[in-house]
N, CA, C and O of each residue as an XYZ file, in Angstrom:
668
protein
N      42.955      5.693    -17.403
C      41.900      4.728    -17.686
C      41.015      4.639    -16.449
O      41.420      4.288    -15.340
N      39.900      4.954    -16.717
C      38.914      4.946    -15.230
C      38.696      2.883    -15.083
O      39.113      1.988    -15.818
N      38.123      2.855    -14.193
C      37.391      1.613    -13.660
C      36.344      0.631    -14.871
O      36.341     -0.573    -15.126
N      35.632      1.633    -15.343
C      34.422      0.742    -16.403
C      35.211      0.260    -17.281
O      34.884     -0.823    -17.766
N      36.490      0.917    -17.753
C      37.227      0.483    -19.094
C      37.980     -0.709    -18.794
O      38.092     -1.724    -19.482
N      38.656     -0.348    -17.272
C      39.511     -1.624    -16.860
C      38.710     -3.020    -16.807
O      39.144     -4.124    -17.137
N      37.484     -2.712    -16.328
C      36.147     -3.993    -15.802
C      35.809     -4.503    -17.135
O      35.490     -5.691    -17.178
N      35.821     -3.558    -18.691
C      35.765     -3.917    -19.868
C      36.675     -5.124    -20.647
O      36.410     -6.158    -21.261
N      37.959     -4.353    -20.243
C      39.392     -4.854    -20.607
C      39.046     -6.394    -20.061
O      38.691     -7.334    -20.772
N      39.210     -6.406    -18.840
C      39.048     -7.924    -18.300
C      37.441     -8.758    -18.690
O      37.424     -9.974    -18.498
N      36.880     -8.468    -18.920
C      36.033     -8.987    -19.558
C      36.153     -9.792    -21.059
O      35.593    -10.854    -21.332
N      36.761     -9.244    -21.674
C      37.444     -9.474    -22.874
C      38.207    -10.405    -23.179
O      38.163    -11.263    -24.062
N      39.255    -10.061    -21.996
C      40.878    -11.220    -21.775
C      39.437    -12.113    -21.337
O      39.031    -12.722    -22.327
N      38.825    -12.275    -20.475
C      38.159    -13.755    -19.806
C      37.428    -14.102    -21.610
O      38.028    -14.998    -22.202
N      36.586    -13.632    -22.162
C      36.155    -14.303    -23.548
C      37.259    -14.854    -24.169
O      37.203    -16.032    -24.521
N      38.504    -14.031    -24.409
C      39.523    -14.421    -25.037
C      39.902    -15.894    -24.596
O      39.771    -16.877    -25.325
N      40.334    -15.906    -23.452
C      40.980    -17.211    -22.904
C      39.502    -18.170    -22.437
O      39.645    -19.378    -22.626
N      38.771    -17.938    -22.129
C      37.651    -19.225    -22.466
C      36.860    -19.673    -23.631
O      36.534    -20.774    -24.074
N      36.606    -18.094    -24.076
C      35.537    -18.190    -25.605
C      34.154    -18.084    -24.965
O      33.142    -18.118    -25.665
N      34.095    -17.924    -23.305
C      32.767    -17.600    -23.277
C      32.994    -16.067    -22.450
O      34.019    -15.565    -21.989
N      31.181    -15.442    -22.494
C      31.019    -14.334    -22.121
C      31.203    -14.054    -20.367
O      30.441    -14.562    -19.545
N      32.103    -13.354    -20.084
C      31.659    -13.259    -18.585
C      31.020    -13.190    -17.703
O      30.443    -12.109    -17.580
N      30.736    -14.369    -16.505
C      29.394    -14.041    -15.762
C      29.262    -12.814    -15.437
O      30.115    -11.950    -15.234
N      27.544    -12.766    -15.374
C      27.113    -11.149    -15.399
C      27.204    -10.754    -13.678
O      26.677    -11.526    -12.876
N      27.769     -9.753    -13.295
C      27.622     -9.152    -12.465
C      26.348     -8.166    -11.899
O      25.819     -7.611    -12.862
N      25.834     -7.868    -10.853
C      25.091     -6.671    -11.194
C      25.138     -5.732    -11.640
O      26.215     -5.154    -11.498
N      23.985     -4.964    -12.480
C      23.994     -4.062    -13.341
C      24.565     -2.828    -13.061
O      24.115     -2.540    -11.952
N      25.234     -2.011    -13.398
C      26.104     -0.582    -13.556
C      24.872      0.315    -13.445
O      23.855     -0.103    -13.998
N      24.822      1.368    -12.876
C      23.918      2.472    -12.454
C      24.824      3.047    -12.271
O      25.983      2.759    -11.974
N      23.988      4.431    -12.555
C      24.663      5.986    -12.089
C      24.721      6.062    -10.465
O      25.294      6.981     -9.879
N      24.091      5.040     -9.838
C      24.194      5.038     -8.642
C      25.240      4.400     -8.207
O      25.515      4.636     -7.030
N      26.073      3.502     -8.887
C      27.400      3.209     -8.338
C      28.532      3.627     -8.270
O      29.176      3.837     -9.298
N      29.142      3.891     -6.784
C      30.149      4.601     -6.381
C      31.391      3.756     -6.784
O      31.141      2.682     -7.332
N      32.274      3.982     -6.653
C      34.085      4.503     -6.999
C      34.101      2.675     -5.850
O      34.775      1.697     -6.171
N      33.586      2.714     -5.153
C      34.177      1.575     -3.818
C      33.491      0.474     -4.897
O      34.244     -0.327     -5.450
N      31.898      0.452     -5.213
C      31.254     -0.373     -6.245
C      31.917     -1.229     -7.208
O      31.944     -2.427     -7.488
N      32.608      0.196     -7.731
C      33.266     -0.398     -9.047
C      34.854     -0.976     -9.006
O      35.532     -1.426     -9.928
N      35.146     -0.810     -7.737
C      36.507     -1.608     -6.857
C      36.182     -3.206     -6.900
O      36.878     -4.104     -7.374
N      35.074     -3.276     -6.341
C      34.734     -4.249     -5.681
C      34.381     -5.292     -7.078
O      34.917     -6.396     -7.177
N      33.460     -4.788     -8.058
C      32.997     -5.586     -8.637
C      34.641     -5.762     -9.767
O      34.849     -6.913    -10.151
N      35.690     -4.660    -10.227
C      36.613     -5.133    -10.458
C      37.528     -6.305    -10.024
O      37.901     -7.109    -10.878
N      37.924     -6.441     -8.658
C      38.368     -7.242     -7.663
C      37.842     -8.590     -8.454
O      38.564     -9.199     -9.244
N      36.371     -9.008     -8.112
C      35.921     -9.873     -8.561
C      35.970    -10.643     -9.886
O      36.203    -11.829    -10.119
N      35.616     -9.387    -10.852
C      36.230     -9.856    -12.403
C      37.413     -9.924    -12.507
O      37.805     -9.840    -13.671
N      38.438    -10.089    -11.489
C      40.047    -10.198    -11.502
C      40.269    -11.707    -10.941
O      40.849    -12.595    -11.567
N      39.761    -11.821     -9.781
C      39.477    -13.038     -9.561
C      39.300    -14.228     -9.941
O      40.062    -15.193     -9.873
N      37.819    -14.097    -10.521
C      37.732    -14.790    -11.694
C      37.926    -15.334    -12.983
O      37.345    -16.304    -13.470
N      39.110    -14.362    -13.673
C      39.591    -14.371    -14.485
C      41.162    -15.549    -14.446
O      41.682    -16.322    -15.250
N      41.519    -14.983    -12.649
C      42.861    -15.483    -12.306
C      42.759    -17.222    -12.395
O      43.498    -18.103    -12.835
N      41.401    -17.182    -11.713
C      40.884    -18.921    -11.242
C      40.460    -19.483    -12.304
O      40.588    -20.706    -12.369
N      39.919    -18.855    -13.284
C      40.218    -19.348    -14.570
C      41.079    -19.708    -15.295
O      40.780    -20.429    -16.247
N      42.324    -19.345    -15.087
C      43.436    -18.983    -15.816
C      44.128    -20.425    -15.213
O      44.702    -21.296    -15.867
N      43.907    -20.382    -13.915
C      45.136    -21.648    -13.064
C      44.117    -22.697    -13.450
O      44.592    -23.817    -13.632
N      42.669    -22.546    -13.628
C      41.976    -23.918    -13.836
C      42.229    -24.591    -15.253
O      42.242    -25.790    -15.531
N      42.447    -23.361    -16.165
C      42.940    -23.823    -17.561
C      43.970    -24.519    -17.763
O      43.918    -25.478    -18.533
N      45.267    -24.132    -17.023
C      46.664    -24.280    -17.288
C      46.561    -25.746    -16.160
O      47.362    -26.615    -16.505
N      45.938    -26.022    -15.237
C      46.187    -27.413    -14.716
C      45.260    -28.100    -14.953
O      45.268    -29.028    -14.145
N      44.302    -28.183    -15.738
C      43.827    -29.313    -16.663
C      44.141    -29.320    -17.820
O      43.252    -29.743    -18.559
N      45.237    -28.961    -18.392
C      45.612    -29.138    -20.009
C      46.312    -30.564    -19.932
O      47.118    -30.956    -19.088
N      45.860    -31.149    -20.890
C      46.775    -32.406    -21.466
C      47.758    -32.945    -21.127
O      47.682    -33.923    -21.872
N      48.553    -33.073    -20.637
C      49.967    -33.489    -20.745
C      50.448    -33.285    -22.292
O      49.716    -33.906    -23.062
N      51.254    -32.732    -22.784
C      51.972    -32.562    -24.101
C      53.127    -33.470    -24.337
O      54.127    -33.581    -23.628
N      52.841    -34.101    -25.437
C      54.143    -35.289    -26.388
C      55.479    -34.193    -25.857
O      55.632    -32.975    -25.950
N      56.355    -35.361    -25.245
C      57.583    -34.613    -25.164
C      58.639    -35.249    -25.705
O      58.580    -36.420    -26.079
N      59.737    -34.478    -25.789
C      60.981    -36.017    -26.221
C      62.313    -35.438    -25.518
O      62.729    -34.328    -25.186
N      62.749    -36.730    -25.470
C      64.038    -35.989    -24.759
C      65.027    -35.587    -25.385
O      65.351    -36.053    -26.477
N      65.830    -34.398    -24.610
C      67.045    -33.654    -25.576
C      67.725    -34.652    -25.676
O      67.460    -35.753    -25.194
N      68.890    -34.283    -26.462
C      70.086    -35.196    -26.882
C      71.151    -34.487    -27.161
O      71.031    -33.448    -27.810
N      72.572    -34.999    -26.645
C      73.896    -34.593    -27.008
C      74.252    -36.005    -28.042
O      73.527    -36.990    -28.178
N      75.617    -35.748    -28.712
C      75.733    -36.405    -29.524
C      77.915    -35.975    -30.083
O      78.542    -35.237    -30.844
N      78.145    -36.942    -29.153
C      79.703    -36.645    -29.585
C      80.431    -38.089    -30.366
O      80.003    -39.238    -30.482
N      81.287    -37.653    -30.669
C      82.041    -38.776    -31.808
C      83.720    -38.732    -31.451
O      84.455    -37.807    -31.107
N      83.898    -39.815    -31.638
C      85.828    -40.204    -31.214
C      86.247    -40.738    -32.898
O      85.553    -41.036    -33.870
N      87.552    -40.685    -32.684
C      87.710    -41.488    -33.463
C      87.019    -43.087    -33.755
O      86.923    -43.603    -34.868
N      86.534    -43.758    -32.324
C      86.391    -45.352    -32.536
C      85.094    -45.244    -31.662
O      84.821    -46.345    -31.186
N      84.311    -44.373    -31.344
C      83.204    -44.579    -30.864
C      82.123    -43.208    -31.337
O      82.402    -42.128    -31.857
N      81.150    -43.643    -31.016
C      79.751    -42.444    -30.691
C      79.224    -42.231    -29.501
O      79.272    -43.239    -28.795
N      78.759    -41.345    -29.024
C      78.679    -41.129    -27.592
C      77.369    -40.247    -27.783
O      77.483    -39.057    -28.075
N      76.071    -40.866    -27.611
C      74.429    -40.311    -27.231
C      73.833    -40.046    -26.080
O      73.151    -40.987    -25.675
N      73.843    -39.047    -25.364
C      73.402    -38.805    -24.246
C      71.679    -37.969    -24.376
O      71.344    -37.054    -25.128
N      70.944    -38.636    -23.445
C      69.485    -38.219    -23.775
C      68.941    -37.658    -21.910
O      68.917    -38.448    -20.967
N      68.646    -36.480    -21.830
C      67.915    -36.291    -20.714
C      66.611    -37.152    -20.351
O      65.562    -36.831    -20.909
N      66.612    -37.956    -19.677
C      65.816    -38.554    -19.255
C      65.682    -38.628    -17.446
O      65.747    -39.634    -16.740
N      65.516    -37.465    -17.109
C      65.291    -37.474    -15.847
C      64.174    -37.756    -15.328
O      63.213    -37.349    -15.982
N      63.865    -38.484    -14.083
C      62.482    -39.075    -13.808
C      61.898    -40.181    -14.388
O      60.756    -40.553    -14.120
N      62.967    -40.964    -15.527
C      62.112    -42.056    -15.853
C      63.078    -42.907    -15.805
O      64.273    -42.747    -16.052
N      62.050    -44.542    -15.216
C      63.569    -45.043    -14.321
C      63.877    -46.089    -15.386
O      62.879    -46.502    -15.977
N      65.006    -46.584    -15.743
C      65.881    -47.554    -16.912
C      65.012    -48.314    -17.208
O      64.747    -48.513    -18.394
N      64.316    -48.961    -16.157
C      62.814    -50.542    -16.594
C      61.912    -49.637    -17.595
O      61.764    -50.205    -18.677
N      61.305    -48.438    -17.517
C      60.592    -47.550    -18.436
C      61.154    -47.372    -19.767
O      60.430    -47.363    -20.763
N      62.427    -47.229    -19.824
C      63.255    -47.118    -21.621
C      63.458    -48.330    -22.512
O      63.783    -49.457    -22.138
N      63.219    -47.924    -23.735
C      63.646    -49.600    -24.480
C      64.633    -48.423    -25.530
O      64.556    -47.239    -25.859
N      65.492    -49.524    -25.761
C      66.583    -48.721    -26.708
C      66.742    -50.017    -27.597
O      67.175    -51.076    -27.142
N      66.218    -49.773    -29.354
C      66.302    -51.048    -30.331
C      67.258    -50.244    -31.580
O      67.565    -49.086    -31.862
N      67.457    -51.337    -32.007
C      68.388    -50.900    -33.316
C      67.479    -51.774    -34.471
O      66.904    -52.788    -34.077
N      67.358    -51.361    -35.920
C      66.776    -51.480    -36.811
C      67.554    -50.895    -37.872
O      67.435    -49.735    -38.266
N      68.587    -52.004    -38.440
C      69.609    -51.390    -39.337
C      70.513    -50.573    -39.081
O      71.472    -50.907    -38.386
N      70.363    -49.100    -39.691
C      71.238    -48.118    -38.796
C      70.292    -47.190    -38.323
O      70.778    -46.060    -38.266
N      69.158    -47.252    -37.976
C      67.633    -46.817    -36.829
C      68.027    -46.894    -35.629
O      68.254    -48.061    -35.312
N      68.232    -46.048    -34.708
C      68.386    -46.181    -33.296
C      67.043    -45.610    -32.818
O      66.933    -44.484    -33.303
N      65.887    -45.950    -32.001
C      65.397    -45.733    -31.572
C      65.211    -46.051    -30.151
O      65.220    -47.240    -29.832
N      64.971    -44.756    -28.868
C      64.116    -45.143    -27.591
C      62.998    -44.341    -27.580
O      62.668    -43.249    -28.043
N      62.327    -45.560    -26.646
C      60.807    -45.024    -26.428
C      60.933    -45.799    -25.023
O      61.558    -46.733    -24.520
N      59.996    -44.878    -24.710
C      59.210    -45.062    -22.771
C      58.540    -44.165    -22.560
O      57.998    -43.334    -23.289
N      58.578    -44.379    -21.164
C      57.480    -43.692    -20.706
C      57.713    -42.610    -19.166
O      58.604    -42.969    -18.397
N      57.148    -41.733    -18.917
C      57.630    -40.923    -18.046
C      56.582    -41.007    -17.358
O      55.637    -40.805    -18.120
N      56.218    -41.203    -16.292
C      55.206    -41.004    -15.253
C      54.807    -40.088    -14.331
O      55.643    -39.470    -13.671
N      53.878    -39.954    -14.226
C      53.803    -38.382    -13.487
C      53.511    -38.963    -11.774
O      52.935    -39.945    -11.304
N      54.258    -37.759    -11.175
C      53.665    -37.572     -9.947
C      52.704    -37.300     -9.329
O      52.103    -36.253     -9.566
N      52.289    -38.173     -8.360
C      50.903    -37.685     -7.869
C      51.088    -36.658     -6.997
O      52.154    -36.245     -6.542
N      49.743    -36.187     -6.749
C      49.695    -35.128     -5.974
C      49.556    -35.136     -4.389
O      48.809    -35.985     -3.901
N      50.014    -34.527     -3.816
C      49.381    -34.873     -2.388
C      48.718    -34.204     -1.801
O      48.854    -32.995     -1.618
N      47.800    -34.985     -1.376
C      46.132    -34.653     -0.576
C      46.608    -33.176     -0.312
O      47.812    -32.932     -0.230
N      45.730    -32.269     -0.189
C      45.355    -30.902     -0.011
C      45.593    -30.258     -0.981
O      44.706    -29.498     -1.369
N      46.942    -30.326     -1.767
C      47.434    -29.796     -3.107
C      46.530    -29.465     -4.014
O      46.098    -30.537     -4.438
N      45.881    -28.401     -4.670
C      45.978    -27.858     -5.916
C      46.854    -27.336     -6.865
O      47.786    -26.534     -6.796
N      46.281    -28.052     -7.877
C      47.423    -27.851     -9.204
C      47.216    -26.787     -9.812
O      46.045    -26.620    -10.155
N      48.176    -25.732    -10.161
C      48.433    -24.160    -10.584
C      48.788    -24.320    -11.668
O      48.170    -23.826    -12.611
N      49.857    -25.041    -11.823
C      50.602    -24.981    -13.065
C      51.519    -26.177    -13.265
O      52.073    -26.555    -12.233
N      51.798    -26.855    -14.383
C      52.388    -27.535    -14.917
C      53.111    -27.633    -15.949
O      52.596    -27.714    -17.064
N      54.547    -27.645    -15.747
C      55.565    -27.330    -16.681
C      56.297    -28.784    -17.167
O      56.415    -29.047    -18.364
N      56.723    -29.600    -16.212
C      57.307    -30.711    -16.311
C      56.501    -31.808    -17.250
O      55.479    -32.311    -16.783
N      56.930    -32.162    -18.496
C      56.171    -32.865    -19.382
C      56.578    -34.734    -18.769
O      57.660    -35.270    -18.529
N      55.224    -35.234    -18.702
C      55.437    -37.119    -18.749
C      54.318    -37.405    -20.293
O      53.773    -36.862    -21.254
N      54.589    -38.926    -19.432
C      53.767    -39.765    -20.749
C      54.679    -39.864    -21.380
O      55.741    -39.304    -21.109
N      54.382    -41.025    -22.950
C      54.924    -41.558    -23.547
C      56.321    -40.677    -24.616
O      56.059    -39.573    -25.095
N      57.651    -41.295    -24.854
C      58.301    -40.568    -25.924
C      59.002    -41.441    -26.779
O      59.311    -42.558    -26.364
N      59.300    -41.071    -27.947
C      59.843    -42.151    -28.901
C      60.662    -41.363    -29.576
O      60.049    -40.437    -30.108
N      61.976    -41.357    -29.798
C      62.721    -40.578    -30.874
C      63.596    -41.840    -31.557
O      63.593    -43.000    -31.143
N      64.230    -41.402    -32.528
C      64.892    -41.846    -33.716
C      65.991    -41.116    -34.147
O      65.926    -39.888    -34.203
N      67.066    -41.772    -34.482
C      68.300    -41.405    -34.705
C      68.956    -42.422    -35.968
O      69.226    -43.622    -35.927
N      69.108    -41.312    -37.223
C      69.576    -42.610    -38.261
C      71.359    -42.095    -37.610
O      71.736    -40.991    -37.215
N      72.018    -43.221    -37.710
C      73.196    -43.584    -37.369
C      73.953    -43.747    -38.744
O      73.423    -43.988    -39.828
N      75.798    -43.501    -38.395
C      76.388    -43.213    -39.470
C      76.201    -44.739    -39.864
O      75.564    -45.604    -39.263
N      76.902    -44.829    -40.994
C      77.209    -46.450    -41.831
C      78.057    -46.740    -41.400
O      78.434    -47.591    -42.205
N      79.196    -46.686    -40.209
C      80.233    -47.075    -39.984
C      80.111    -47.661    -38.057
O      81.000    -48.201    -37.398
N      78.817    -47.319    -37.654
C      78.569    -47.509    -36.608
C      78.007    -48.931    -36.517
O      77.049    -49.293    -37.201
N      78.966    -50.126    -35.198
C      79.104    -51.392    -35.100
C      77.784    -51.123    -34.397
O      77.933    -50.848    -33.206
N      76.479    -51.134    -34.852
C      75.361    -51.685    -33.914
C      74.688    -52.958    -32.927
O      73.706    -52.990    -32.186
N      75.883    -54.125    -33.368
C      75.399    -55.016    -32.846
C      76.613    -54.939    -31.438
O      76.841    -56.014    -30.882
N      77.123    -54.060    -31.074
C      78.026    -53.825    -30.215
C      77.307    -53.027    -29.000
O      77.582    -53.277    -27.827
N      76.227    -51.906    -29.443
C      76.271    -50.601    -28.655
C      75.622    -51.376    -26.955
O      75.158    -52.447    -26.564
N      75.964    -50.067    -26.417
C      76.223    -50.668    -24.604
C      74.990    -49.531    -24.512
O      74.491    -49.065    -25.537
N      74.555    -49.137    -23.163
C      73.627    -48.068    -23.160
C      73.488    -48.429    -21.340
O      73.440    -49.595    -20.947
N      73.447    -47.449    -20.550
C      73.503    -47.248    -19.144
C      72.267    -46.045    -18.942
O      71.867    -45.375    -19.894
N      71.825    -45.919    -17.769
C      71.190    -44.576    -17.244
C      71.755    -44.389    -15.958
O      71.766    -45.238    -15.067
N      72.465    -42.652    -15.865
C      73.369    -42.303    -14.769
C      72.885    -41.077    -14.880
O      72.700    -40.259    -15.782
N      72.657    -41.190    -13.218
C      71.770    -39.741    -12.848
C      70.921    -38.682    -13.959
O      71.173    -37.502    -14.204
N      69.766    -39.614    -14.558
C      69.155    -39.058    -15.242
C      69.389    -38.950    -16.690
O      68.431    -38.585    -17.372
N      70.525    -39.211    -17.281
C      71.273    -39.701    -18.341
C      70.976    -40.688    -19.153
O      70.907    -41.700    -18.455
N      70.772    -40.928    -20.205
C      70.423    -42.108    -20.319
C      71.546    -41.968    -21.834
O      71.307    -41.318    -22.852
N      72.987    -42.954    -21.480
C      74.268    -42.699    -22.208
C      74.040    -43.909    -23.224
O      73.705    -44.852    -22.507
N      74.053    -44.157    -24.012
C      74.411    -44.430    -25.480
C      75.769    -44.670    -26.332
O      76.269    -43.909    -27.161
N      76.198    -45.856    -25.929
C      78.054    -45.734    -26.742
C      77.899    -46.730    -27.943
O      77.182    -47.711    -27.746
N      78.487    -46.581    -29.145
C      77.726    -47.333    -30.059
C      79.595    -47.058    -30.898
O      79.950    -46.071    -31.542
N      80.600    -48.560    -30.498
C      81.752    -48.452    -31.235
C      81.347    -48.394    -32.942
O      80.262    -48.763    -33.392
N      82.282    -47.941    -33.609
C      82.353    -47.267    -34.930
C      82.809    -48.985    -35.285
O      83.100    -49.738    -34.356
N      82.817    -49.347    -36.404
C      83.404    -50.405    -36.938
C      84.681    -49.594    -38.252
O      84.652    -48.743    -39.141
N      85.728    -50.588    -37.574
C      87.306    -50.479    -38.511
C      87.234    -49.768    -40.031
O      86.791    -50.542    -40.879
N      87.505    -48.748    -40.409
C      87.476    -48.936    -42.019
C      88.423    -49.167    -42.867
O      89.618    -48.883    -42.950
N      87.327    -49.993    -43.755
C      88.575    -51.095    -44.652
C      89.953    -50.175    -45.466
O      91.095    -50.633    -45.496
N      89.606    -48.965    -46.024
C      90.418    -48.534    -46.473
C      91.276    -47.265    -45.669
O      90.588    -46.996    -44.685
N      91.942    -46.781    -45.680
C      92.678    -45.903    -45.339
C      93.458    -45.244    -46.157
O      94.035    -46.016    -46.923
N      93.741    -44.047    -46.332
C      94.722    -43.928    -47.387
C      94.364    -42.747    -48.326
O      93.350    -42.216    -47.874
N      94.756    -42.171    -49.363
C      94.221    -41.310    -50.062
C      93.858    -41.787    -51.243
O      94.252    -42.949    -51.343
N      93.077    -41.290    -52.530
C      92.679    -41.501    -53.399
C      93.623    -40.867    -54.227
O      93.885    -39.667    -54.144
N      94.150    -41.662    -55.040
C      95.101    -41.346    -56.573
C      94.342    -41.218    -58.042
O      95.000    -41.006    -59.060
């Protein structure tokens, strides 16, 4: 692949990922040498790159929610939710029948002076999930802690009346 095709190629990816046309460079002549077409590549690489990090660190923040484990005992339930970075005063944990819901909020870090932002992976802002719970789960009981990022969930089972087999 010579140089004009590569300077093409990237031209393309930059429409692709902005939707606009690439600033124009100076015009291509038979008079431009091999170093020319280095140089003005370099540049449409450049630009493409600083585009790319300017895109990806001004995007949105994206709705996140937190994972969840979910174990069972005989006499309890046990909900564990990653909630790292958001501190216990930020979570509300309500019950609504057999509705378990938390919602909060995750806050982002600021940046510090000189820093430019490249990239951003770590999701904040607001999350709300929902969990319908068995029929046997004592809700007006459940306890709920946050430990190292944890945010644990114990919700005792209530007694059942029958036991026994069906005849």
């Amino acid at each position: 692949m010579n140089l004009e095709n590569t300077i093409q190629q990237i031209e393309r990816l930059y429409q692709t990922v902005t939707g606009h046309q690439s600033p124009a460079m100076p015009a291509m002549n038979s008079q431009n040498t091999s170093a020319s077409l280095e140089l003005e590549l370099d540049k449409k690489i450049d630009l493409l790159v600083n585009t790319l990090q300017q895109t990806v660190a001004l995007q949105p923040a994206m709705p996140w929610v937190p994972t969840m484990n979910i174990w069972e005992s005989e006499n309890n339930i046990l909900l564990t939710f990653d909630v790292a970075g958001v501190s216990k005063e930020d979570i509300d944990v309500s019950v609504r029948g057999n509705l378990l819901t938390i919602s909060g909020s995750k806050k982002s870090r600021s940046v510090e002076n000189g820093f430019t932002p490249i990239r951003f992976e770590m999701r904040n802002g607001p999350f709300h999930r929902s969990i319908v719970l068995p029929i046997d789960a004592a809700t007006a009981e459940i306890r709920s802690q946050v430990v190292n990022g944890i945010l644990e969930i114990e919700i005792p089972k209530q007694p059942s009346e029958h036991k026994g087999t069906v005849q």
